[in-house]
PDB file with one MODEL, atoms N, CA, C and O in Angstrom:
MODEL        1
ATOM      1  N   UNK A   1      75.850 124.580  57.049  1.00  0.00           N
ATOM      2  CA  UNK A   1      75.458 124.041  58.328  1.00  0.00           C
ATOM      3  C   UNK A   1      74.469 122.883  58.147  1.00  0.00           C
ATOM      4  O   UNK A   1      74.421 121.791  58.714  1.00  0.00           O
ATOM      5  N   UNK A   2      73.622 123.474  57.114  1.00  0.00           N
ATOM      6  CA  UNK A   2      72.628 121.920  56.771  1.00  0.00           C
ATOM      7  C   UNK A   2      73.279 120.836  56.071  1.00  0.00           C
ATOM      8  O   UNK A   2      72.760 119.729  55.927  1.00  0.00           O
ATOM      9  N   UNK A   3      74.344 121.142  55.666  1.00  0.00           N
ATOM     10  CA  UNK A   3      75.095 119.409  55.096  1.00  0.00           C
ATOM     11  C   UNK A   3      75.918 119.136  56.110  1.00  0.00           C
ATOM     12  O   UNK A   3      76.390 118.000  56.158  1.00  0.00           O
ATOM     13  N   UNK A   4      76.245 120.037  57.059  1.00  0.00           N
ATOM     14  CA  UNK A   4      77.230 119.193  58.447  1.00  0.00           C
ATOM     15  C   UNK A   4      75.827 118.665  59.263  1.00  0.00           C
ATOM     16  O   UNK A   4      75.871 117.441  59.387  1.00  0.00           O
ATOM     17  N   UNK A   5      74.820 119.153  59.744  1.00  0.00           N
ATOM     18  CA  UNK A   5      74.244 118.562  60.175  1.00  0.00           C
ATOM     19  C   UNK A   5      73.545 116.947  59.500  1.00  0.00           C
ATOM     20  O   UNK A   5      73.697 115.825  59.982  1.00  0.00           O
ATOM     21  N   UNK A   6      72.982 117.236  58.595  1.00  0.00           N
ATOM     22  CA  UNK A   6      72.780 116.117  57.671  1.00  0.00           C
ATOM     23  C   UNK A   6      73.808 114.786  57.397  1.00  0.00           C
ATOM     24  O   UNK A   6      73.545 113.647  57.013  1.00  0.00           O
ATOM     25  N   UNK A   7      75.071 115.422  57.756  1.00  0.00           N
ATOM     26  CA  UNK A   7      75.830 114.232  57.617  1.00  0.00           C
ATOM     27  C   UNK A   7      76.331 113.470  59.080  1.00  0.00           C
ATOM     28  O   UNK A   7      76.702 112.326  59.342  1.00  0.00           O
ATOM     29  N   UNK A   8      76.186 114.422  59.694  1.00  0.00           N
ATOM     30  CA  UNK A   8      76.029 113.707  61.834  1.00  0.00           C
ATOM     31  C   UNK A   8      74.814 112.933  61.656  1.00  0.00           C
ATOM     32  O   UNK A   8      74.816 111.803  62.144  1.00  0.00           O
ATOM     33  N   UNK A   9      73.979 113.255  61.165  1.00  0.00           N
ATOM     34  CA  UNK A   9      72.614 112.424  61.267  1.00  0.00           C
ATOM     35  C   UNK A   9      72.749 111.323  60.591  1.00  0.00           C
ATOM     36  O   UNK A   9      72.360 110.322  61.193  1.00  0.00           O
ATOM     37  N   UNK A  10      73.382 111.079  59.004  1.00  0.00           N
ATOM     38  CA  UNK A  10      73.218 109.888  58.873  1.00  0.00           C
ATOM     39  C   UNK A  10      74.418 109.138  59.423  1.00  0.00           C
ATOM     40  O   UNK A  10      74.499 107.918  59.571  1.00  0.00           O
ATOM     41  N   UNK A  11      75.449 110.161  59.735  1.00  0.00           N
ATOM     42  CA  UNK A  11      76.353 109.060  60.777  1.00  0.00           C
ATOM     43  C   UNK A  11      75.774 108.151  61.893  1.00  0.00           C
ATOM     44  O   UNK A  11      75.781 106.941  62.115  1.00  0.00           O
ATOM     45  N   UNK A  12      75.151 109.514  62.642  1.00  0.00           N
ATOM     46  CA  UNK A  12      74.070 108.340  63.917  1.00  0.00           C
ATOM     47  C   UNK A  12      73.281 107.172  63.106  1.00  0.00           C
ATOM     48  O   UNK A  12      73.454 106.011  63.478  1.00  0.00           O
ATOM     49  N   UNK A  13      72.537 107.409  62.159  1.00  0.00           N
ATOM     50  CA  UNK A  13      71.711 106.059  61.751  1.00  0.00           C
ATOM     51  C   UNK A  13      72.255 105.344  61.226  1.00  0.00           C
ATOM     52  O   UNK A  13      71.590 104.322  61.060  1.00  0.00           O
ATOM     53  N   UNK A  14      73.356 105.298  60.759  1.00  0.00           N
ATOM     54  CA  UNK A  14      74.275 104.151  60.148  1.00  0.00           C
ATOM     55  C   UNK A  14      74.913 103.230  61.718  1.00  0.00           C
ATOM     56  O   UNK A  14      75.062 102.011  61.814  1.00  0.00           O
ATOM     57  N   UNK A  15      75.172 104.211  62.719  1.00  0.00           N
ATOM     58  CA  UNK A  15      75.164 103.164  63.882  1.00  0.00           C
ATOM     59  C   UNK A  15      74.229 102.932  64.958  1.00  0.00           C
ATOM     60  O   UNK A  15      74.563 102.499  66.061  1.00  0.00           O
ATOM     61  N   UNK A  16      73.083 103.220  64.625  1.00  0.00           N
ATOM     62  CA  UNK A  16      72.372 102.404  65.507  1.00  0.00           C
ATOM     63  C   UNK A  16      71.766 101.213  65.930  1.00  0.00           C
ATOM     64  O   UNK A  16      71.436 100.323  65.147  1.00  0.00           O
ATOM     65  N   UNK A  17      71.554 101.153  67.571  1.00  0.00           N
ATOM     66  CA  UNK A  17      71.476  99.770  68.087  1.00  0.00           C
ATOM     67  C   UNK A  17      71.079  98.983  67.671  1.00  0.00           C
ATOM     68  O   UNK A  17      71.544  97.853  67.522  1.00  0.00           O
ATOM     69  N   UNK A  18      69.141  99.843  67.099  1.00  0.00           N
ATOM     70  CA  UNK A  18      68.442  98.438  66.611  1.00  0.00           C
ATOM     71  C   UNK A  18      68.032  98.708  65.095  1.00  0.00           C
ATOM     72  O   UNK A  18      67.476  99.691  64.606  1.00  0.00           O
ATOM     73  N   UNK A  19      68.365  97.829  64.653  1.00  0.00           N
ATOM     74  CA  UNK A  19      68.611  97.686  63.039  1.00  0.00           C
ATOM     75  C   UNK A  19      67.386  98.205  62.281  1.00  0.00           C
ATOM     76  O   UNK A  19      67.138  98.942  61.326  1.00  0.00           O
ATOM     77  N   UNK A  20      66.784  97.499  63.127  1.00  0.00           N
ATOM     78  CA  UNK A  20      64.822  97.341  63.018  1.00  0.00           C
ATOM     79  C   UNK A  20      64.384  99.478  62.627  1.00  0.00           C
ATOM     80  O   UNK A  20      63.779  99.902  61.642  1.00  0.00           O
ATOM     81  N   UNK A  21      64.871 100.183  63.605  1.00  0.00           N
ATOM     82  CA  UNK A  21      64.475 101.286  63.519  1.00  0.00           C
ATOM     83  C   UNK A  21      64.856 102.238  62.412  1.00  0.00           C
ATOM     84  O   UNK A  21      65.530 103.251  62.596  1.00  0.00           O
ATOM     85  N   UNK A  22      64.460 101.910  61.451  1.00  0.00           N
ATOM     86  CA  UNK A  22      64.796 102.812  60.398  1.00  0.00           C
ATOM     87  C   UNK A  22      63.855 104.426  60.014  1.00  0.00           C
ATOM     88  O   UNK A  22      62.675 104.644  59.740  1.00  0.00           O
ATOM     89  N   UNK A  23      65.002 105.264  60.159  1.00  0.00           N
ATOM     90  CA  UNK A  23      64.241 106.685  59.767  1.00  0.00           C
ATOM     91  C   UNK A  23      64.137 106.957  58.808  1.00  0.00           C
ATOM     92  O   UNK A  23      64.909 106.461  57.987  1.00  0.00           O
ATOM     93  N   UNK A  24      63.051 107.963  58.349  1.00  0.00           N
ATOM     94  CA  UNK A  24      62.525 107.995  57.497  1.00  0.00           C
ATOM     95  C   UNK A  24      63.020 109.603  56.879  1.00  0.00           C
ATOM     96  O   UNK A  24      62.472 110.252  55.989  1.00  0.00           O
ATOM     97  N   UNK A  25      63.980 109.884  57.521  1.00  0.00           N
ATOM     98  CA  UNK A  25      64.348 110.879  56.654  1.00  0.00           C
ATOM     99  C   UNK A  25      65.616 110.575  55.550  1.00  0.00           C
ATOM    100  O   UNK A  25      66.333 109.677  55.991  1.00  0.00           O
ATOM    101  N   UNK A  26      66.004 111.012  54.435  1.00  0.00           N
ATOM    102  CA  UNK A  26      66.719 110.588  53.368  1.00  0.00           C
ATOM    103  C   UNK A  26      67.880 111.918  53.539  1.00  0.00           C
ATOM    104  O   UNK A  26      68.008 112.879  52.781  1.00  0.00           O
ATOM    105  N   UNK A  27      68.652 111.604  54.796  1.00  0.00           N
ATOM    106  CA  UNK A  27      69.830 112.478  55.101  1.00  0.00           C
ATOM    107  C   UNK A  27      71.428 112.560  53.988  1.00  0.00           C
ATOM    108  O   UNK A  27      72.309 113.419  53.985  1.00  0.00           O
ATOM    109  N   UNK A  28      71.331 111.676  53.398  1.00  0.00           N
ATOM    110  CA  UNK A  28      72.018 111.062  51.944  1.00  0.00           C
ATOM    111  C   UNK A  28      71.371 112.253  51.059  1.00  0.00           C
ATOM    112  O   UNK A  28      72.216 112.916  50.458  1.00  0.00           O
ATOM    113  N   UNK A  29      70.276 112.570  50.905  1.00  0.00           N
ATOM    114  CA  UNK A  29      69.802 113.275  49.586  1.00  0.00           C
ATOM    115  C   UNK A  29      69.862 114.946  50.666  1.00  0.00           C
ATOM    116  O   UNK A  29      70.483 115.719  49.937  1.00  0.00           O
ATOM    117  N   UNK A  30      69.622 115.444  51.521  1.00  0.00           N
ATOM    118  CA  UNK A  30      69.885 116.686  52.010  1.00  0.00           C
ATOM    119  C   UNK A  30      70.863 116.919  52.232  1.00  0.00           C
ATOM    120  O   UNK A  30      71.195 118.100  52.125  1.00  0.00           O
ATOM    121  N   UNK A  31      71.743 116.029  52.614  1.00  0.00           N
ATOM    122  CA  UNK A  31      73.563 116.648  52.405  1.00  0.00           C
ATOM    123  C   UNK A  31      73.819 117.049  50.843  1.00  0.00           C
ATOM    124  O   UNK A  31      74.103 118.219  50.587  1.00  0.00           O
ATOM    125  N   UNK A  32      73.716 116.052  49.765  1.00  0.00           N
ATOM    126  CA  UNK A  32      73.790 116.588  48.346  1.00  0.00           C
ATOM    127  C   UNK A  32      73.507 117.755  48.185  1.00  0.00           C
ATOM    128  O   UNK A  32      74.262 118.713  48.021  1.00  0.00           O
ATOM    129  N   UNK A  33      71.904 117.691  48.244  1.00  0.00           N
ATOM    130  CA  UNK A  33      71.014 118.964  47.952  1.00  0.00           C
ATOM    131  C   UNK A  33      71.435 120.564  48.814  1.00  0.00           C
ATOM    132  O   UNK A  33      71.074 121.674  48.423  1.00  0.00           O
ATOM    133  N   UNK A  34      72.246 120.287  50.006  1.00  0.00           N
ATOM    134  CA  UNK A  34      72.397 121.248  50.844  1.00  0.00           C
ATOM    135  C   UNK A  34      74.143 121.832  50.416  1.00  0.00           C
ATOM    136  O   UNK A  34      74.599 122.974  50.354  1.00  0.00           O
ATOM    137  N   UNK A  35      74.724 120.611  50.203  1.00  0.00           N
ATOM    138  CA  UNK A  35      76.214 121.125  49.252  1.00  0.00           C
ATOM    139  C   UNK A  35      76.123 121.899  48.115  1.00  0.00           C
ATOM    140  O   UNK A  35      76.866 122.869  47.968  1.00  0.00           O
ATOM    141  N   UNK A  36      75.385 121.618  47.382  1.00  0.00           N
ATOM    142  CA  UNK A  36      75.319 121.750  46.256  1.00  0.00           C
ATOM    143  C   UNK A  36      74.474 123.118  46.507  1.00  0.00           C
ATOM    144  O   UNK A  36      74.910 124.027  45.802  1.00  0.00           O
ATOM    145  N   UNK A  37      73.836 123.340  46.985  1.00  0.00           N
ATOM    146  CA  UNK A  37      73.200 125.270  47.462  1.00  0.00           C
ATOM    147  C   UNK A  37      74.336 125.672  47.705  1.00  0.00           C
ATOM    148  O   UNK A  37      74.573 126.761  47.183  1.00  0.00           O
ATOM    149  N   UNK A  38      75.621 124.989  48.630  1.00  0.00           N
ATOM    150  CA  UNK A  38      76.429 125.840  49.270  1.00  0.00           C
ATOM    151  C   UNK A  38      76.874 126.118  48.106  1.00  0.00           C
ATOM    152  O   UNK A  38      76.564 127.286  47.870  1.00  0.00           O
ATOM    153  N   UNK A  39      77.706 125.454  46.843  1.00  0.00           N
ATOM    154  CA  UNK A  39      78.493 125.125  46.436  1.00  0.00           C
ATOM    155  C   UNK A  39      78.127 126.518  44.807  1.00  0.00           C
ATOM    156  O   UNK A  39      78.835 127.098  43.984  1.00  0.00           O
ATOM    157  N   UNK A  40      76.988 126.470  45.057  1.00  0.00           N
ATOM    158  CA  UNK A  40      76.203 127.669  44.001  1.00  0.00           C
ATOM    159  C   UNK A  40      76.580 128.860  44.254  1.00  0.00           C
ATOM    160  O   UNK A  40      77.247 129.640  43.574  1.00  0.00           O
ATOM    161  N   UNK A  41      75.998 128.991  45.540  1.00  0.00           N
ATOM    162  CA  UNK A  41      75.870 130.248  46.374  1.00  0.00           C
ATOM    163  C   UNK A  41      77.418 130.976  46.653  1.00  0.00           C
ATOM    164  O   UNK A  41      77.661 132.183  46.633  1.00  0.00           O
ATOM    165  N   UNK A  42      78.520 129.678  46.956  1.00  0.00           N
ATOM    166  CA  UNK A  42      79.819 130.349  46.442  1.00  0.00           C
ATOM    167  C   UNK A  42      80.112 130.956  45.387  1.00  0.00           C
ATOM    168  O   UNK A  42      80.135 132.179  45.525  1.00  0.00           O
ATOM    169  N   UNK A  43      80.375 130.530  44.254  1.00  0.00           N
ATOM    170  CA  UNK A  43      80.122 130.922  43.306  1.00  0.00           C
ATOM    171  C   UNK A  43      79.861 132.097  42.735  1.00  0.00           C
ATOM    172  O   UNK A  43      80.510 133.044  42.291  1.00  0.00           O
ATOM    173  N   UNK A  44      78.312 131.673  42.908  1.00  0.00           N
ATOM    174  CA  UNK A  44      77.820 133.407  42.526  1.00  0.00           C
ATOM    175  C   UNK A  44      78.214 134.250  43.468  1.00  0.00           C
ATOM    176  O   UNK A  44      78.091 135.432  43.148  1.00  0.00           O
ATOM    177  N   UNK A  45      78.700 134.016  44.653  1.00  0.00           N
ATOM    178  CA  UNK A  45      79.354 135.132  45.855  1.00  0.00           C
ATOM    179  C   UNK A  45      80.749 135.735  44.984  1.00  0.00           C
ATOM    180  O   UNK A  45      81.043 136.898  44.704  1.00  0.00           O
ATOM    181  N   UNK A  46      81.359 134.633  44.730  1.00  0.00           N
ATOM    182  CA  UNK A  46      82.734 134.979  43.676  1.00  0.00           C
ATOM    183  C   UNK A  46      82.546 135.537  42.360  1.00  0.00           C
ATOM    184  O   UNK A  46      83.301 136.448  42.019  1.00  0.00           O
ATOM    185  N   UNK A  47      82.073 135.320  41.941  1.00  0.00           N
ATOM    186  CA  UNK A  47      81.547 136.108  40.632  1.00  0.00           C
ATOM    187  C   UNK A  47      81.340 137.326  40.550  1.00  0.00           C
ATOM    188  O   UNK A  47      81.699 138.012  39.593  1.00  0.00           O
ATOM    189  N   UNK A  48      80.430 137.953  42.044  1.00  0.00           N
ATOM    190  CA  UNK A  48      79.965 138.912  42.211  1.00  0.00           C
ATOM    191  C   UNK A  48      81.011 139.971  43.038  1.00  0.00           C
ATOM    192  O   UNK A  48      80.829 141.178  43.197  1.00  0.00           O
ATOM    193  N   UNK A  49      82.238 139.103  43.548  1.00  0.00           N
ATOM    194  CA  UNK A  49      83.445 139.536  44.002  1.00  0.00           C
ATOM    195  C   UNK A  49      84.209 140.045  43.383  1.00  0.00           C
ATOM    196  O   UNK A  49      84.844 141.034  43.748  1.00  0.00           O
ATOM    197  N   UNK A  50      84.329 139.397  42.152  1.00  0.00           N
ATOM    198  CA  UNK A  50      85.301 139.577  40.854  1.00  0.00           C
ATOM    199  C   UNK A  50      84.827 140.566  40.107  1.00  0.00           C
ATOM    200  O   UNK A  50      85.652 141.298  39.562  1.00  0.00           O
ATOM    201  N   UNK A  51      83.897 140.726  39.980  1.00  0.00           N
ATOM    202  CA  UNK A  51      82.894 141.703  39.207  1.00  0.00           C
ATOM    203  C   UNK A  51      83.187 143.166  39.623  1.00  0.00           C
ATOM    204  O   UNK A  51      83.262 144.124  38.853  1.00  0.00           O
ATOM    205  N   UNK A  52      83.347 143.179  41.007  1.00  0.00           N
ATOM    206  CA  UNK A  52      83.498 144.895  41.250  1.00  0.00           C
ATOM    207  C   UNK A  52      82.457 144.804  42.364  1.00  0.00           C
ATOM    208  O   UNK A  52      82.118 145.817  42.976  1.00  0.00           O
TER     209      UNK A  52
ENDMDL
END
């Protein structure tokens, strides 16, 4: 949910009106960082599936 949100967000700031307003959050690096939890956390979910 935090890399779908993270990636609506930098969708909105990639189109906004005024150019000038740049945010200061780095929504590029929390989608990574938030995939990449998901992408673990599968994983070890499967592992632990396979396991018994």
């Amino acid at each position: 949910m935090i890399a779908i949100a993270a990636t609506l967000a930098d969708r909105r700031r990639l189109r906004r009106a005024d150019l000038d307003k740049v945010g200061w959050v780095p929504w590029t690096t929390l989608f990574f960082l938030a995939l990449l939890a998901a992408v673990v956390l599968l994983a070890l979910a499967a592992k632990a599936r396979l396991a018994g």
